[in-house]
C-alpha positions, 0 to 999 in steps of 0.5 A: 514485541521486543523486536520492535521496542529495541529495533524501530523504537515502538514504544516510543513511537506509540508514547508520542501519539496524542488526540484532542479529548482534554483530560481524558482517562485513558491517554491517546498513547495507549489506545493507539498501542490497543488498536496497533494490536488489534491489527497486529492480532487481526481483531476484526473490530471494536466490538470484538476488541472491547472484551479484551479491553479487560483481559489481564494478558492484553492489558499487559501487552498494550502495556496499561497501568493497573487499574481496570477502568484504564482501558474502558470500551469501544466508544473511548477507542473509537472517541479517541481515534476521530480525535488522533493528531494524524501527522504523529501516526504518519511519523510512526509509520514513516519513521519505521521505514526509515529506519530500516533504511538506516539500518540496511534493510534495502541495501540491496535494491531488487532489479539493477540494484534500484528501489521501487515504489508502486503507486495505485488506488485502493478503495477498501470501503463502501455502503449505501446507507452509512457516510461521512462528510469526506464520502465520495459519492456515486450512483450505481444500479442495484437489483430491488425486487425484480427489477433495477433501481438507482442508488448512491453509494458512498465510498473511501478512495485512496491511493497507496505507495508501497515499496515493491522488492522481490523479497518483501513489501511495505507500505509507505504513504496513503492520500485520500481522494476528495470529494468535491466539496473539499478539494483544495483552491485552485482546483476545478470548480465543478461538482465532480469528486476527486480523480486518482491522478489528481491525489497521486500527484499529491503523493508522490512528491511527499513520499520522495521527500520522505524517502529520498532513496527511491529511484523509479515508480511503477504505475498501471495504465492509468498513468502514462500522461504527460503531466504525471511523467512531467512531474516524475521527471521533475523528482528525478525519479524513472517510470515503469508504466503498464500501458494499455491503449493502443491508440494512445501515444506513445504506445500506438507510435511504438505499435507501428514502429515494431510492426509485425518485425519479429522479436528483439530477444527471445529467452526461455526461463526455466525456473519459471517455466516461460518463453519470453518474447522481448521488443524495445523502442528507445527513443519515442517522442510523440506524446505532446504533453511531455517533453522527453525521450520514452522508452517503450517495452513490449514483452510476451510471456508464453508458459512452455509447460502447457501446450494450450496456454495463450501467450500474455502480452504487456507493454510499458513506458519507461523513463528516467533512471528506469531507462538503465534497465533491460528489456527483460528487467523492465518486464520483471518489474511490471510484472512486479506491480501485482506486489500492491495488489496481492501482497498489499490490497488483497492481504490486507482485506482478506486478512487484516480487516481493513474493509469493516468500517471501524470507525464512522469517521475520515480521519479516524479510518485513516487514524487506524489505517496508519496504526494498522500500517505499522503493524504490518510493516512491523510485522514484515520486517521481523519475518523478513530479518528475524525469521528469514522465511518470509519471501516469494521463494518459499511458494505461490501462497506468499501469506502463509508464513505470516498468518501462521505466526499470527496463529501463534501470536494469539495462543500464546497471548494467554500465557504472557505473564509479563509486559514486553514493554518492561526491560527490567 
């Protein structure tokens, strides 16, 4: 931890964190350091924390004072995080990331020396019994018996930005979807509950503000409309979008433009194993709803080291600083969009917990979330900067690195005799 307390200033990020209780026991700052470890460690949940609550050696680590009721139960953890100022957890997120940047950290840029930042849905939490006032809510088929019944299921949505890199990634900004109740004035009044692209717009302007430095976005085929380029645009930002609907524009005008015409470029890349089959169309203007050039790319990889394998066809809309790149770039960076899904919402399922429902309230799942977020981000850049061994050269399991040393975070958390906050 002295990593993070002399680097990205995490006492003092944690010290700033307050809640509503009035005169609580245990202050807000040390039980968001207790939750930032039990993410950090992989706790999986309130329950299996609270016995740590009086462990000397975690008591230590959060840096608690000495008395034992200090640090009480869950029930106080879980009191104070629906209480959390969110605004003070986002600034420590946030406040991390930017200085990384300050320090250098993306210096580099990944594809043509640009930053980029996926955006997509996340929907880490859903139950059909237990909810809260901010649930969305729908009906789905379930098997009852011998047949099929019709229940509502209630469920978390968010839609997530993270910074995409060929050697790391990090979580920047979250945005939760609404239900319909709750959705701010001027929007549609009718009973429908929030849609991504709505929360997505809301994002995407707070995290360019946030992070002046980034240049494109890179987005799944949800997102290729006019409104959401429009908006881009307007940030001064470039699009690489995944498009999939072949009789949308602007990829059904792309579509017969490129004909049955053979390829623009044909490369083998040997260290991948795979033949990649390039067209570009430059200059496509039939999507009515934006006024502006899109640039489209279609690319079809084939692995060469098997004879059966069937080629994979990907086709994206580009626009604004993207539009620089070259065919085989803006592929690479497509392509890269899994970063969001593998390294962001599947690692932090499988192996931070992040769909056990901790706490039955919104802003105290997105009060943990931000604690959690931190740990991670935290936990990445001192693999990364540290250590230099975590990164997508070092083989397919891209997780491996960073659960081991949590392994050994948690066997040598029984021998720490001394808080790492104390630099005396």
């Amino acid at each position: 931890m002295g990593y993070g307390r002399d680097v990205y200033d995490l006492r003092q990020r944690l010290a700033a964190v307050s809640d509503r209780r009035q005169d609580p026991v245990t202050s807000a700052s040390l039980v968001a350091a207790a939750i930032f470890f039990c993410g950090l460690l992989r706790i999986r949940s309130l329950n299996a924390l609270e016995p740590k609550l009086r462990e000397k050696t975690f008591r230590r680590l959060v840096g608690a004072p000495p008395p034992l009721e200090v640090l009480r139960s869950a029930d106080t953890v879980s009191r104070s995080l629906r209480t959390m100022g969110l605004e003070r957890l986002r600034a420590m997120g946030v406040g991390m990331v930017q200085q990384a940047e300050r320090n250098k950290v993306f210096r580099e840029g990944w594809v043509a020396a640009l930053r980029y930042a996926a955006l997509d849905g996340w929907e880490p939490i859903c139950s059909e019994r237990r909810h809260c006032t901010h649930c969305l809510v729908r009906r789905i088929k379930v098997r009852r018996g011998d047949g099929l019944v019709e229940v509502e299921q209630y469920y978390h949505r968010y839609v997530v930005a993270m910074l995409i890199d060929e050697r790391f990634d990090l979580m920047l900004d979250i945005e939760p979807l609404l239900p319909h109740d709750l959705r701010p004035k001027g929007a549609s009044q009718d009973d429908e509950d929030e849609g991504e692209l709505t929360a997505a717009r809301r994002l995407l302007p707070r995290v360019k503000r946030t992070f002046p430095w980034l240049d494109v976005v890179v987005c799944d085929g949800l997102y290729p409309n006019g409104p959401f380029l429009t908006l881009v645009g307007q940030l001064r930002m470039g699009a690489v979008i995944v498009t999939r609907k072949q009789g949308d524009e602007p990829l059904k005008e792309a579509l017969a433009i490129w004909g049955e015409r053979k390829p623009d470029q044909v490369l083998i890349d040997e260290g991948k194993k795979e033949r990649l089959e390039l067209w570009d169309c430059p200059d496509v203007q039939t999507l009515s709803t934006y006024q502006g050039p899109i640039r489209m790319v279609r690319g079809q990889v084939t692995r060469t080291d098997d004879p059966k394998a069937q080629p994979h066809t990907w086709c994206m809309s580009v626009t604004g600083k993207a539009t620089r790149l070259t065919s085989r770039q803006v592929l690479r960076v497509a392509r890269g969009r899994w970063h969001i899904e593998n390294t962001g919402f599947h690692q932090w399922t499988t192996r931070w917990r992040f769909d056990h429902v901790f706490v039955h309230d919104a802003d105290g799942i997105r009060a943990l979330y931000w604690l959690f977020f931190a740990a991670f981000n935290l936990l990445t850049l001192f693999l990364y900067r540290q250590l230099r061994s975590y990164g997508r050269d070092r083989g397919k399991d891209v997780t491996r690195t960073i659960s081991r040393l949590v392994d050994e975070m948690l066997d040598d958390l029984a021998r720490l005799e001394h808080s790492p906050w104390d630099t005396s």
